[in-house]
C-alpha positions in Angstrom: 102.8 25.4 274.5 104.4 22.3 273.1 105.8 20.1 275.7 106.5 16.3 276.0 108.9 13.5 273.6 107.3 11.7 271.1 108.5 9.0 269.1 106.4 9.0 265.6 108.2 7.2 262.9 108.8 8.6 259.3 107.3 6.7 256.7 108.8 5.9 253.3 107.3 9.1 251.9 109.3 11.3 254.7 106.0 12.0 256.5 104.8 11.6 260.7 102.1 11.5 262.3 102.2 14.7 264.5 101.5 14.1 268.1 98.0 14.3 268.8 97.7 16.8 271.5 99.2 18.8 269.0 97.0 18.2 265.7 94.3 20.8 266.6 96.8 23.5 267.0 98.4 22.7 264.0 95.8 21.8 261.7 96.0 26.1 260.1 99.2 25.2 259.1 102.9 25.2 260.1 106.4 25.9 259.3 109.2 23.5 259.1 113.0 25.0 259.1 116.1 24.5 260.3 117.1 24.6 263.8 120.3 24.6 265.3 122.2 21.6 266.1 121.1 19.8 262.8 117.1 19.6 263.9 114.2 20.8 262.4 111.7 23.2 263.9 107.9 23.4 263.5 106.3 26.1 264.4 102.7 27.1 264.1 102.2 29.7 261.1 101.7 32.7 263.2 103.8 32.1 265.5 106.5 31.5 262.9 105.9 35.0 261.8 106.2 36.5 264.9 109.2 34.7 265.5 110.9 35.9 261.8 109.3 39.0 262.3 112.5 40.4 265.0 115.1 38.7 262.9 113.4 40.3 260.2 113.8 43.7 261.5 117.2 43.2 261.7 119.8 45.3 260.0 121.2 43.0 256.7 124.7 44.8 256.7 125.3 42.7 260.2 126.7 39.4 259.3 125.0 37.2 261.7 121.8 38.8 260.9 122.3 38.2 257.2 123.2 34.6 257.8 120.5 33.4 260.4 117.9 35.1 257.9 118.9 32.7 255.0 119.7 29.6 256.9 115.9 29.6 258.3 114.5 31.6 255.3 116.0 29.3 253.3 115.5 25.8 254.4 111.6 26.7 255.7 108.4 24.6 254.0 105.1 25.6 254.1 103.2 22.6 255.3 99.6 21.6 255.7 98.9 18.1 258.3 96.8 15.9 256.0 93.0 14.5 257.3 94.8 12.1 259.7 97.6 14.3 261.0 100.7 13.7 259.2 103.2 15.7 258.0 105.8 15.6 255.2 109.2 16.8 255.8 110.8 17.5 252.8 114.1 15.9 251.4 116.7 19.0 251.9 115.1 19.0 255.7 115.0 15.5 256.1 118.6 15.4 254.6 119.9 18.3 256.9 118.3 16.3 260.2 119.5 13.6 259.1 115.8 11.9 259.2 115.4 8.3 258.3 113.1 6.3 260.2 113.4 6.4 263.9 112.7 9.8 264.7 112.1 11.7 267.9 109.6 14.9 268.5 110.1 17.3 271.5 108.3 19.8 273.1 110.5 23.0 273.1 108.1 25.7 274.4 107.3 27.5 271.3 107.7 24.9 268.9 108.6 21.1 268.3 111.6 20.0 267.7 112.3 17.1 264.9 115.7 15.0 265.4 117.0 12.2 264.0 116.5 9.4 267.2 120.4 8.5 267.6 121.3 12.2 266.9 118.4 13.1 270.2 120.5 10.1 272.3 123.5 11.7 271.8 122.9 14.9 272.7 120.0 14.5 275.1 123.1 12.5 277.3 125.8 15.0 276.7 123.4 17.7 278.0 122.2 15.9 281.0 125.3 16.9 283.1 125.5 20.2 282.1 121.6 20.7 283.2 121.9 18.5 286.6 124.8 21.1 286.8 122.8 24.7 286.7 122.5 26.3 290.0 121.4 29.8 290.8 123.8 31.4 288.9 122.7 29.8 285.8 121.0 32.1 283.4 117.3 33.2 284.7 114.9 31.8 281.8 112.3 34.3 280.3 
């Protein structure tokens, strides 16, 4: 489970230091892709194939099955942490995060969560009413 916010910065050759409660876990490997909201995810290996593997499944003559199967497909990167823990994003994901320096990592249950530090303010604050807001007729989670 990856929980927490973590505020690594990205060095000049687009790599982080991964949180390190989180090193051991990724150390096999992870994926990098898009995310919604113009983040990036990373996502242990196998759990990255578990997670594809419903979306997968899904029939290509459906539109929106089509298109979240290349957006993810498409912009994911094999990665490997190096001997001290960082990770390189590469340029098309940095570019689509909008990643410069000042980045933030969450925790998001199933995988972390890259965004661009401003980009995280922003929305971080124009989410906070909505959550105070939930009630018991919000969604149930899980």
């Amino acid at each position: 489970m990856f929980l927490g916010t973590y505020t690594p910065k990205l060095d000049d050759k687009g790599r982080f230091f991964l949180p390190a409660k989180f090193r051991e876990q990724l150390s096999a490997g992870l994926v990098i892709t898009r995310a919604q909201d113009r983040c990036l995810a990373i996502w242990p290996t196998e759990a990255f194939m578990a997670e594809v593997a419903n979306s997968a499944n899904g029939p290509s003559t459906v539109r929106g099955v089509r298109d979240y199967q290349r957006m993810v497909a498409s912009g994911a990167s094999d990665e490997l942490p190096d001997s001290q823990g960082r990770v390189t994003v590469p340029p098309p994901l940095r570019a689509y995060a909008g990643l410069m320096k000042e980045i933030v990592v969450i925790g998001a249950f199933n995988r972390l969560e890259v965004w661009d530090a401003a980009t995280w303010a922003d929305y971080s604050a124009a989410q906070e009413e909505a959550f105070a807001a939930l009630d018991e007729g919000a969604p149930a989670v899980g």
